[in-house]
C-alpha positions as CSV (number, residue, x, y, z in Angstrom):
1,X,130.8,82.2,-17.6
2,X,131.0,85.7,-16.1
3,X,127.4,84.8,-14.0
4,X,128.6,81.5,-13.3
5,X,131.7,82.7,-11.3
6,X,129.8,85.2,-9.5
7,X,127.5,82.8,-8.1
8,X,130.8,80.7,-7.0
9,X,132.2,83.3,-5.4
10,X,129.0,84.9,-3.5
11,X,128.4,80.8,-3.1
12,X,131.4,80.7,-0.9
13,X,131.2,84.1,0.9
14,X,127.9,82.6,2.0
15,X,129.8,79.9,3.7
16,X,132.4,82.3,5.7
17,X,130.0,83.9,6.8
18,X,128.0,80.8,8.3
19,X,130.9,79.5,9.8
20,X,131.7,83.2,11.2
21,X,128.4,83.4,12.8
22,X,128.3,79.8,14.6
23,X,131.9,80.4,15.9
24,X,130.6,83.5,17.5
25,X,127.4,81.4,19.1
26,X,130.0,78.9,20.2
27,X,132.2,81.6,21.6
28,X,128.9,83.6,23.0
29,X,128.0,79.9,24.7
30,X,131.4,79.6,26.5
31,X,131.0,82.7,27.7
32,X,127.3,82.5,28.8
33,X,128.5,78.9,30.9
34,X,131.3,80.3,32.4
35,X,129.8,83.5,33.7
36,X,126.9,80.9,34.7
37,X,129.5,78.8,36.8
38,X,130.9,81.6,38.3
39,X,127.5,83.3,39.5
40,X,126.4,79.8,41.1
41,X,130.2,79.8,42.7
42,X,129.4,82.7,44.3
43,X,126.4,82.3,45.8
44,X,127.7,78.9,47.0
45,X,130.1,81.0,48.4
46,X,128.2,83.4,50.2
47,X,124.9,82.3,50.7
48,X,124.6,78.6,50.5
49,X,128.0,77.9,51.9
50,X,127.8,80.1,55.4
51,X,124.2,78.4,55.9
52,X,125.8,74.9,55.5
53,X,129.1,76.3,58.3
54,X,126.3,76.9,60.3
55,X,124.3,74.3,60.5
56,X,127.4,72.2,60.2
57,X,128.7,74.0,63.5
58,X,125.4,73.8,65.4
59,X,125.4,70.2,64.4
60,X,128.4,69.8,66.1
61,X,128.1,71.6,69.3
62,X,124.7,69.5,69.4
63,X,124.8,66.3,71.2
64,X,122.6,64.0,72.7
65,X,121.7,66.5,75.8
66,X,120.3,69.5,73.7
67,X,119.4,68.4,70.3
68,X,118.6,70.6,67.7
69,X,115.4,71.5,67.4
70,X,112.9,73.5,65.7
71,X,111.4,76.7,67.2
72,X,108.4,76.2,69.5
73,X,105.1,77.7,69.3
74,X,105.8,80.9,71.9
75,X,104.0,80.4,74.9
76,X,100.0,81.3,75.4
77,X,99.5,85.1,76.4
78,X,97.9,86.0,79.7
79,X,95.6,89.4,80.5
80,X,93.3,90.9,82.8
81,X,89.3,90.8,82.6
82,X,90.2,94.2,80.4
83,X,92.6,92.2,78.2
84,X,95.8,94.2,80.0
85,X,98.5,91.8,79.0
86,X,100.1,90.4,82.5
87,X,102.5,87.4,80.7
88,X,103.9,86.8,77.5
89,X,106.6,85.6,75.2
90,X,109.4,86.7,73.1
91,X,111.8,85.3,70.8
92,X,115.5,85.2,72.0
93,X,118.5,84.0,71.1
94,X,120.9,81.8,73.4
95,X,124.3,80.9,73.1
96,X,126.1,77.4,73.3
97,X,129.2,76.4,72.5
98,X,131.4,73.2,71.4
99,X,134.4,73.4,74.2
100,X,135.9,70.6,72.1
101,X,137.1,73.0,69.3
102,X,137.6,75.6,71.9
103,X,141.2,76.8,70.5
104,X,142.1,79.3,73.7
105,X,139.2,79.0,76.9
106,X,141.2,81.9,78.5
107,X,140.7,84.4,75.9
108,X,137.4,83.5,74.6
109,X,136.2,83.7,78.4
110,X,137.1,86.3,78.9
111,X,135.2,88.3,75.4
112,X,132.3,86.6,76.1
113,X,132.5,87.9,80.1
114,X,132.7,91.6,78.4
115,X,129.6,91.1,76.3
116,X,127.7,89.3,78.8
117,X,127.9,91.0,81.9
118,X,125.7,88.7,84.2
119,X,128.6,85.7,83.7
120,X,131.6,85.4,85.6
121,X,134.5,85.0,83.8
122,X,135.7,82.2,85.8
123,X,132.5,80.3,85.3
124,X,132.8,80.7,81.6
125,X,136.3,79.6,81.8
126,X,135.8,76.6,83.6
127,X,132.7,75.8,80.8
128,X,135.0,76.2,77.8
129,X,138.1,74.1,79.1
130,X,135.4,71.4,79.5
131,X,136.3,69.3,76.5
132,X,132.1,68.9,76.0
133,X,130.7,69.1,72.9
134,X,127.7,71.0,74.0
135,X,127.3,73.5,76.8
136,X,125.0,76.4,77.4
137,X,127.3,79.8,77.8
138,X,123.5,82.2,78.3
139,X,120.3,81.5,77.9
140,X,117.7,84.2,76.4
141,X,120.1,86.6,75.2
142,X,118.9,90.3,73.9
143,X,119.6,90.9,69.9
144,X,122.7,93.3,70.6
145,X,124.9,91.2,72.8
146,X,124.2,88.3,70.6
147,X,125.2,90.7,67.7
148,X,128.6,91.2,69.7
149,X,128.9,87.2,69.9
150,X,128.5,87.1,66.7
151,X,131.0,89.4,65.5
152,X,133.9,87.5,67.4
153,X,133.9,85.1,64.5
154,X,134.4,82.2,67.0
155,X,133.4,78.7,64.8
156,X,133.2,77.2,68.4
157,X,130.1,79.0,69.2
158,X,126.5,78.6,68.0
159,X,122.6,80.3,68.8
160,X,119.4,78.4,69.2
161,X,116.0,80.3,68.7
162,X,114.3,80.1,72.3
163,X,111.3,82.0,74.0
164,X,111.6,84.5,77.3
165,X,108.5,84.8,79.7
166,X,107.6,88.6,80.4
167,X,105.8,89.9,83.0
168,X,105.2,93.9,82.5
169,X,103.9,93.8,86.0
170,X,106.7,92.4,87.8
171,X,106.8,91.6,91.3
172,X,102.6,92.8,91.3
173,X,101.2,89.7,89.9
174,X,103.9,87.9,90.8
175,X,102.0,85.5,93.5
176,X,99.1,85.4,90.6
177,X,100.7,84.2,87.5
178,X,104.1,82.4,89.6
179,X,106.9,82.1,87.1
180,X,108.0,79.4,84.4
181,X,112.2,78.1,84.5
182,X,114.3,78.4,81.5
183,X,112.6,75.9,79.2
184,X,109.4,77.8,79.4
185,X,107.7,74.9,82.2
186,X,105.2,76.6,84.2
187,X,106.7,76.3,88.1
188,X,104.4,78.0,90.1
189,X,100.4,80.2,89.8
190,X,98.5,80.4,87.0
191,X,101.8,79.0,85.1
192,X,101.8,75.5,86.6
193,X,97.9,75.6,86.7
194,X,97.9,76.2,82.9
195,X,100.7,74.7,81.9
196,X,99.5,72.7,78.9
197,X,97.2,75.0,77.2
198,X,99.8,77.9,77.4
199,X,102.2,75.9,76.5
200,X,100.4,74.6,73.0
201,X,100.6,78.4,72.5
202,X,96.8,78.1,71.0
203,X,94.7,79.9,73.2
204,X,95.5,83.1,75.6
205,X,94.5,83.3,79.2
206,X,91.9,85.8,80.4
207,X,92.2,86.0,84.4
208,X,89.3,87.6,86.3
209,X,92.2,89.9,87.5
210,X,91.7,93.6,87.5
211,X,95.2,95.2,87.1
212,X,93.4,98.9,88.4
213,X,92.1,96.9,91.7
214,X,95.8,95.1,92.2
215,X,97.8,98.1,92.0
216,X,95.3,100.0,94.8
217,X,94.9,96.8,96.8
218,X,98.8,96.4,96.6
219,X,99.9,100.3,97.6
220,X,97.4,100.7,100.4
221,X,98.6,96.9,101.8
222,X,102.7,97.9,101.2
223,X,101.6,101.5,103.0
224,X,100.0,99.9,105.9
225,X,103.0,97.6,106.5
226,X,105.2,100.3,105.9
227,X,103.2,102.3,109.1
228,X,102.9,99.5,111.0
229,X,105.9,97.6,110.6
230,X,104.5,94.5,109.5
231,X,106.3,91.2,108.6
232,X,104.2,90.8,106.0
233,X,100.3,91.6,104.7
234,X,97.4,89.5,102.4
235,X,94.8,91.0,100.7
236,X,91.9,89.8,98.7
237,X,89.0,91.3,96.6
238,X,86.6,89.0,95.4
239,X,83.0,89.2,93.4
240,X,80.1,87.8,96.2
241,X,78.0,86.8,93.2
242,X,80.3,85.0,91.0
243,X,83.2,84.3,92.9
244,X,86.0,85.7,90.7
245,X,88.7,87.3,92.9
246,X,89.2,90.5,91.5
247,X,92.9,91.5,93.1
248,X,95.2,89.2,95.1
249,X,98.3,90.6,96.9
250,X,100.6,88.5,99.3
251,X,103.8,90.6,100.9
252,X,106.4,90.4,100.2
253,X,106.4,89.3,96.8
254,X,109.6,88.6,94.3
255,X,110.3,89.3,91.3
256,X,109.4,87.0,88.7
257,X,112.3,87.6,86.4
258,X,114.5,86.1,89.0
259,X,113.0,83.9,91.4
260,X,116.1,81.7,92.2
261,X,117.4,85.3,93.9
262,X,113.7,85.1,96.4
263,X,113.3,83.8,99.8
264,X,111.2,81.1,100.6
265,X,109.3,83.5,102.4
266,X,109.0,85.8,99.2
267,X,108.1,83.4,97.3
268,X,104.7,81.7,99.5
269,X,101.6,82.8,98.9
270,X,99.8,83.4,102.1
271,X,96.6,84.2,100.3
272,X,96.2,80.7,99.2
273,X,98.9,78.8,100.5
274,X,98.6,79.8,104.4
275,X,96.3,79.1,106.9
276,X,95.7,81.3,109.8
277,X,94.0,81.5,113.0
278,X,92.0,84.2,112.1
279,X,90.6,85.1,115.5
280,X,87.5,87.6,115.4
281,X,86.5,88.2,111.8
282,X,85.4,83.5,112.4
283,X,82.3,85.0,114.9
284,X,80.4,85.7,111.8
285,X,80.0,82.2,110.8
286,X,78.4,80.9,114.8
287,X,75.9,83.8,114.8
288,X,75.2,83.0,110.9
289,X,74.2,79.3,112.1
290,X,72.6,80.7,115.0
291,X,70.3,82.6,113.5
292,X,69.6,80.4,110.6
293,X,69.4,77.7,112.9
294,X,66.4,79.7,114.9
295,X,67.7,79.0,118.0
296,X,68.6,82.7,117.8
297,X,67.7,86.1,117.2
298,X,68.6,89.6,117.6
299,X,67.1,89.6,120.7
300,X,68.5,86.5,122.6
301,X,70.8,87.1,125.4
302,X,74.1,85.4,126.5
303,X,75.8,85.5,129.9
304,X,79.1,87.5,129.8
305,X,79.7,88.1,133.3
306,X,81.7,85.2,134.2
307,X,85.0,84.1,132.2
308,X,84.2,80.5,130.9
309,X,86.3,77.8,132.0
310,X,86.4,74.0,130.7
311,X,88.8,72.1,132.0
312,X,92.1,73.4,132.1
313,X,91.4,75.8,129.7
314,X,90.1,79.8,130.5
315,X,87.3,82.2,128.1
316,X,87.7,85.4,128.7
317,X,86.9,88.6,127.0
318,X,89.5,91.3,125.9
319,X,87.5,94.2,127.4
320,X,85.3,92.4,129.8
321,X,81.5,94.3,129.7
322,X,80.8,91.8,132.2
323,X,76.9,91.6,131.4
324,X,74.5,89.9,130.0
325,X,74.5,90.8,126.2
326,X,72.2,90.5,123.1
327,X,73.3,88.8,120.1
328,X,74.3,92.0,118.1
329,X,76.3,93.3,121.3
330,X,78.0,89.7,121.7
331,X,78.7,90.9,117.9
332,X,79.7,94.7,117.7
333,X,81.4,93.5,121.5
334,X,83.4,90.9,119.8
335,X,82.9,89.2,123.0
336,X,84.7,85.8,123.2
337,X,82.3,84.3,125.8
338,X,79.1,85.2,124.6
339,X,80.3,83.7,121.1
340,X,81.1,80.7,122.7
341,X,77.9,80.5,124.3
342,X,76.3,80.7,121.8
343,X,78.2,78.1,119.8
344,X,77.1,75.6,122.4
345,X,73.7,76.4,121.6
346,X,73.8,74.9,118.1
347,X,74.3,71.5,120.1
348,X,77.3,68.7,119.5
349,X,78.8,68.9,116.1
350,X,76.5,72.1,115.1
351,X,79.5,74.2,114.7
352,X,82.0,71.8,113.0
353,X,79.2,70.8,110.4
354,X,78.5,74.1,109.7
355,X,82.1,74.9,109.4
356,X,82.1,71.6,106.8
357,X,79.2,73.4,104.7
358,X,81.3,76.3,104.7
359,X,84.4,74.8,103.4
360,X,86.4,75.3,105.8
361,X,87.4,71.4,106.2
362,X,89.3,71.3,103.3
363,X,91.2,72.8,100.5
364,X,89.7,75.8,98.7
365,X,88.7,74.7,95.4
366,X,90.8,77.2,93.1
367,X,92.8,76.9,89.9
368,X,96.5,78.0,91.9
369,X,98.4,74.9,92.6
370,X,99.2,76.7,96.2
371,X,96.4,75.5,98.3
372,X,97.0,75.5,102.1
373,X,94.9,72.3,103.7
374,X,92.8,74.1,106.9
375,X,94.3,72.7,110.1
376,X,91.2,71.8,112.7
377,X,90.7,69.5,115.6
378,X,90.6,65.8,115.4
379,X,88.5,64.7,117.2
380,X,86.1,67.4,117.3
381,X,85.8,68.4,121.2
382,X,83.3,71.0,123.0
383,X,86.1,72.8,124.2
384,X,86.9,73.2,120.4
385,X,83.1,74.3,119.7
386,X,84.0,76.8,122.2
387,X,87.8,78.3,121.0
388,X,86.9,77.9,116.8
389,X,83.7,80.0,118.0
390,X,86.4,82.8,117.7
391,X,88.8,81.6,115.6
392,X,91.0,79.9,117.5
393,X,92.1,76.1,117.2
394,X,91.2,76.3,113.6
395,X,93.4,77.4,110.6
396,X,91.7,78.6,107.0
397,X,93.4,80.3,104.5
398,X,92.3,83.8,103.5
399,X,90.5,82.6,100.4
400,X,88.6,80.8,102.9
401,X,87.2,83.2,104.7
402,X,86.6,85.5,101.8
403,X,84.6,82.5,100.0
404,X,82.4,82.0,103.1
405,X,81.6,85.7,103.8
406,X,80.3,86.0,100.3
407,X,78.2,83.5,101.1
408,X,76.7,84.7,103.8
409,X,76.1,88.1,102.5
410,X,75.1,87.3,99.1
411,X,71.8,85.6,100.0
412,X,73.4,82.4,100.9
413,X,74.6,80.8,98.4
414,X,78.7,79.0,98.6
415,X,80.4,79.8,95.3
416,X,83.4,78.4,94.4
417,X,86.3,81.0,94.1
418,X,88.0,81.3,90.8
419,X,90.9,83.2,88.6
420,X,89.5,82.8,85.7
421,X,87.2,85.5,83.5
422,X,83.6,84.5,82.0
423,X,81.4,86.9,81.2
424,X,78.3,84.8,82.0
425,X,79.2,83.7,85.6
426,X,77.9,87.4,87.1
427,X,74.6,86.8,85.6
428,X,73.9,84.2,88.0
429,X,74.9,82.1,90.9
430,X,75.6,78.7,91.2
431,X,76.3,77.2,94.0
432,X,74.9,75.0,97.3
433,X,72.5,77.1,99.3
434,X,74.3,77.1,103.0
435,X,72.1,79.8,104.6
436,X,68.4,81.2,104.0
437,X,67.9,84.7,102.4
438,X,66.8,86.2,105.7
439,X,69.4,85.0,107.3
440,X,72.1,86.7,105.1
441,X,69.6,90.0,105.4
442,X,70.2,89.7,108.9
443,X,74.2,89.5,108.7
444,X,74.5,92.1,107.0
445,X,72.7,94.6,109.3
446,X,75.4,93.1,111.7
447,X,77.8,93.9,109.5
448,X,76.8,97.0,109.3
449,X,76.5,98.0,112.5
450,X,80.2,96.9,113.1
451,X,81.0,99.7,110.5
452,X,78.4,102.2,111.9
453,X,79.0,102.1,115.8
454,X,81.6,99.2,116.3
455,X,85.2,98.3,116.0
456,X,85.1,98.4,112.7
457,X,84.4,102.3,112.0
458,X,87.7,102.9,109.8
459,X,86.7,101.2,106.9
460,X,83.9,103.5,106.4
461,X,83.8,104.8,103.3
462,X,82.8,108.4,102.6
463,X,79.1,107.7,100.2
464,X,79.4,103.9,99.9
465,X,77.6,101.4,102.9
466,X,80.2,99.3,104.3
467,X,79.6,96.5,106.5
468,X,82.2,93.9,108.1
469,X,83.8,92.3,111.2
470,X,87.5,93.0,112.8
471,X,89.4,90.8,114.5
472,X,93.0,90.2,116.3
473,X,94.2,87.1,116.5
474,X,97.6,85.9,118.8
475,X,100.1,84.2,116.9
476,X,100.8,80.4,117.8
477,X,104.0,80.3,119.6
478,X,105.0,76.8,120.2
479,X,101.9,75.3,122.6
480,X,100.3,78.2,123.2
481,X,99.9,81.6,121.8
482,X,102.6,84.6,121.6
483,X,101.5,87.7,123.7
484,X,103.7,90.3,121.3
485,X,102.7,88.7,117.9
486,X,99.2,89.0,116.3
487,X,97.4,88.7,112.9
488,X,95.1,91.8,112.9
489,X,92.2,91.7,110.2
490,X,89.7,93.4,108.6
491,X,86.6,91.6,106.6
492,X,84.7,93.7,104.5
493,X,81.7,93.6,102.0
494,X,80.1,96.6,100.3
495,X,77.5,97.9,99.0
496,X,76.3,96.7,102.3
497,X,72.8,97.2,101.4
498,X,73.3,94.8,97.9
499,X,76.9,93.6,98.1
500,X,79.0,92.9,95.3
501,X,82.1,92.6,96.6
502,X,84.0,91.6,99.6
503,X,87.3,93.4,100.6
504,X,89.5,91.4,103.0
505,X,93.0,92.9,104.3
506,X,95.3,91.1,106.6
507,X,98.2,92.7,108.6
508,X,101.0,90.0,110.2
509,X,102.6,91.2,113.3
510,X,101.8,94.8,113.3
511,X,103.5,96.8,116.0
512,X,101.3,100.2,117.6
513,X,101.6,103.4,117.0
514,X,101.4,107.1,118.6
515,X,98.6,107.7,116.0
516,X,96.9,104.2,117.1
517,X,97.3,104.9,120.8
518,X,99.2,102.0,121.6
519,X,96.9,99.1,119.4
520,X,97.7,97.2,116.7
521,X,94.4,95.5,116.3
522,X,92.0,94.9,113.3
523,X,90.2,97.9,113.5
524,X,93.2,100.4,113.5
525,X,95.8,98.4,111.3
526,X,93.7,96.7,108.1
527,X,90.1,98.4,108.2
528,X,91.5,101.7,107.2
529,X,92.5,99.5,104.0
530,X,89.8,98.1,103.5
531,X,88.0,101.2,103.6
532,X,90.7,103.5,101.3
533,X,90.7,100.3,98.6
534,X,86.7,100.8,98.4
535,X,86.6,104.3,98.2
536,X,89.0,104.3,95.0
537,X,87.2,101.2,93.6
538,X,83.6,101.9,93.7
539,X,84.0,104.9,91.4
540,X,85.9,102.8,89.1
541,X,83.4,100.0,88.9
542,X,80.7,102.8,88.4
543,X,78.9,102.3,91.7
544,X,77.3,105.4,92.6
545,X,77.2,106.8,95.8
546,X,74.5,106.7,98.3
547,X,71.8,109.3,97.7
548,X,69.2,110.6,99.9
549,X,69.0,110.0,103.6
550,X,71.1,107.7,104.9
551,X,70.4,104.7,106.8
552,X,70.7,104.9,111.0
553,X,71.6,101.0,111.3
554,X,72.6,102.6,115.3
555,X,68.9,103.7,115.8
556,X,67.1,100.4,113.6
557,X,68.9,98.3,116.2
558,X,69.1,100.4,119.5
559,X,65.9,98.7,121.4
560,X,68.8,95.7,121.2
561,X,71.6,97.5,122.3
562,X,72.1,98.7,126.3
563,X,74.2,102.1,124.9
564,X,74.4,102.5,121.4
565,X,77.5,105.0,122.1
566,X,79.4,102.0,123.7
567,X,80.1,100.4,120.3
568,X,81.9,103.9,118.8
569,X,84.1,103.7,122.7
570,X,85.2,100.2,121.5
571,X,86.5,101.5,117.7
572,X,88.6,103.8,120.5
573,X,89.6,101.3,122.4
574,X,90.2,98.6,119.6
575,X,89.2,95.7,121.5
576,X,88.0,93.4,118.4
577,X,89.8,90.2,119.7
């Protein structure tokens, strides 16, 4: 009995304490559920619940106009042949808001004119009282003002992920690369030209650009208008064999960052975009045909002694010699008649179709959407043979010209210019053969001897053999020609006795000097730029200097020249019109 009670009793302890243990399970459960519900409350709270406010605010202050969309691949980068970056892309905020749930316009205007110091007040004012349910307030906004926004707790305001162009250069390739507007659209250069691949943010930009060449091309062209008081200045450096300008500068230029604050004359590109009457620096291109032509040499002679008159119209020379002159004195001379002489010799239409081979009849095939169209005669006249002879009556841009002296110094072969950087293109040229091999021999040793004993003497460059052609051209005024305005140049190519490159700076309205005697032509104003942007280049580009005995173009070419000191009295005198 005593055993059988026992077992009763630990029987039913057994159940206490099974009913103990799943009330405490139960208990434990509630517990476990609640603390769950209040741990998903809270991150509803803080997590979940401020994405939701925002998106629901955005959602709001988006309508039809700016809708809500997802971040954009940032915009291609753009470098130099080295691979210095010259444009790229950044992620920035910008700030909209929802003016209809704009509590007090007055006050809010005036925290956000506090944060964002580049809006007016009143503008911001008039923006939030404007009952619309989506306006911009600023567009690419840096982190810490948007920070500031941000901590005004206004539910009427809202960000959007956008990209902002930047150009470490600035206003130095500004001309090059142009600029993009506020939705990241290319507008102008390289921008517009490339506006679809940079914009698929795929593929980066290499330019043929050298950032070392740009910055010396651009200080010696800002110094010379600085000394000459210029109204503006061009400058070009492009490869002869391959056709890849090197540096382009146009002054003045703008500054990218804000090119709604530039003039419309800060803002063209008179590398590409204008055409010039070059005057001088075009003789190059009638004795080229001449001699290639063979209806010339060194030592034919043309009649100087007389001013040529046609018509109504007068040829005269600047500093008469008032001789007969060979070819490479009609040259060095940069004598007007005997260069109109001798473009009569290549017969009707000789000079226009070679100017048509050269390019110079239309637009110059590179990548920029700023092309100037070449203004010449139509019809085609003689007295037009005779004034393009030298440059005047026809209009080229400076790419031009720099295209079609490569040509003629490179062995004869027209390549077309371009912006962009391959590393095969210098291995060899392609292009249409538009003068012999002897005949581009031949310009050069003119070209040289403009450098040695001509007008051209100040872009000599201390170890390096520099050849090239000035010239000084009167502005168009109206119907005729200004008598106080000129376009002074200076053409150059170098190594002169293999070129690789051609130099080409152009001064606008340059007024004279005590140190320049009184002139403000090609050979005092742009060949000392030429010659100070080769002597800084060559070094870089590892071209070593001439060693040995130099060459005595003078005394190779005296038998065809009546005084070989004359042409060193005409650097003096700066007649190179």
């Amino acid at each position: 009995m005593r055993d059988t009670a026992r077992t009763s009793v630990e029987g039913h302890q057994a159940r206490l304490l099974g009913q103990a243990k799943i009330r405490m399970l139960f208990v434990a459960a509630v517990f476990m559920v609640g603390y769950l519900a209040v741990s998903l409350r809270l991150v509803d709270l803080t997590l979940l619940r401020d994405t939701q406010e925002t998106q629901t605010t955005q959602s709001a202050a988006a309508d039809k106009d700016a809708p809500r969309k997802p971040a954009r691949a940032l915009r291609g980068t753009i470098t130099d042949r080295n691979g210095e970056l010259m444009a790229t892309s950044l992620r920035m905020a910008s700030v909209f808001a929802d003016a209809t749930v704009v509590s007090d316009a007055a006050k809010l205007a005036k925290q956000l004119a506090q944060i964002l110091p580049e809006e007016k007040e009143k503008e911001l004012f008039t923006k939030l009282n404007s009952k619309r349910k989506f306006i911009w307030i600023a567009r690419n906004i840096p982190p810490r003002q948007m920070q500031a926004i941000n901590m005004l707790g206004e539910p009427s305001l809202g960000f959007q992920d956008e990209a902002r162009r930047i150009y470490p250069h600035g206003r130095l390739t500004s001309h090059i690369l142009g600029y993009t507007d506020v939705d990241g659209i290319g507008i102008a250069g390289i921008e517009r030209a490339y506006q679809k691949q940079l914009a698929e943010g795929e593929d980066d930009l290499r330019l043929s650009i050298d950032l070392r060449i740009q910055h010396l091309l651009h200080r010696e062209l800002g110094a010379a208008m600085k000394t000459f008081s210029a109204k503006a200045a061009i400058g070009l450096v492009m490869d002869v064999r391959s056709g890849e300008i090197i540096a382009m500068v146009s002054l003045p230029d703008f500054d990218p960052y804000h090119p709604a604050q530039a003039s419309d004359e800060q803002k063209f590109n008179r590398a590409t975009l204008g055409v010039f009457e070059m005057g001088s620096t075009m003789k190059l291109f009638p004795v080229a045909a001449a001699l290639d032509a063979g209806i010339a040499s060194f030592a034919t002679t043309y009649d100087a002694r007389e001013p040529i008159r046609f018509g109504r119209h007068t040829i005269n020379d600047y500093h008469a010699k008032r001789r007969v002159m060979t070819l490479p004195e009609v040259f060095i001379h940069s004598s007007n008649i005997g260069t109109a002489r001798m473009a009569q010799s290549l017969g009707d239409g000789g000079l226009r179709d070679f100017y048509k081979k050269l390019g110079f009849l239309e637009r110059a095939p590179i990548e920029l959407p700023e092309r100037g169209t070449p203004l010449a005669p139509r019809p085609w006249r003689e007295i037009n043979t005779l004034t393009a002879s030298y440059g005047h009556g026809i209009a080229v841009s400076p790419v031009h010209l720099a295209r079609a002296a490569a040509a003629l110094t490179n062995g004869g072969i027209l390549i077309e210019p371009t912006m962009i950087y391959d590393e095969t293109r210098s291995h060899e040229m392609k292009g249409a053969r538009v003068i012999k091999t002897e005949t581009s021999q031949r310009v050069r040793d003119l070209l040289e001897l403009v450098v040695a004993g001509g007008t051209g003497g100040k872009a000599a460059a201390e170890g390096y053999g520099v050849g090239g052609k000035t010239g000084t051209a009167d502005k168009t005024l109206g119907k005729g020609y200004s008598k106080n305005a000129r376009l002074s140049s200076f053409l150059g190519v170098y190594p002169i006795e293999a070129p690789r490159y051609a130099v080409l700076a152009i001064i606008d309205e340059p007024q004279p000097t005590k140190e320049t005697y009184g002139y403000a032509t090609g050979g005092w104003t742009a060949a000392p730029v030429v010659g100070k942007v080769i002597e800084q280049m060559a070094p870089l580009y590892g071209i070593a200097p001439q060693s040995g005995p130099k060459r005595d173009i003078k005394a190779e070419m005296a038998r065809y020249l009546k005084d070989s000191k004359e042409g060193k009295n005409i650097a003096t005198a700066g007649t190179d019109r």
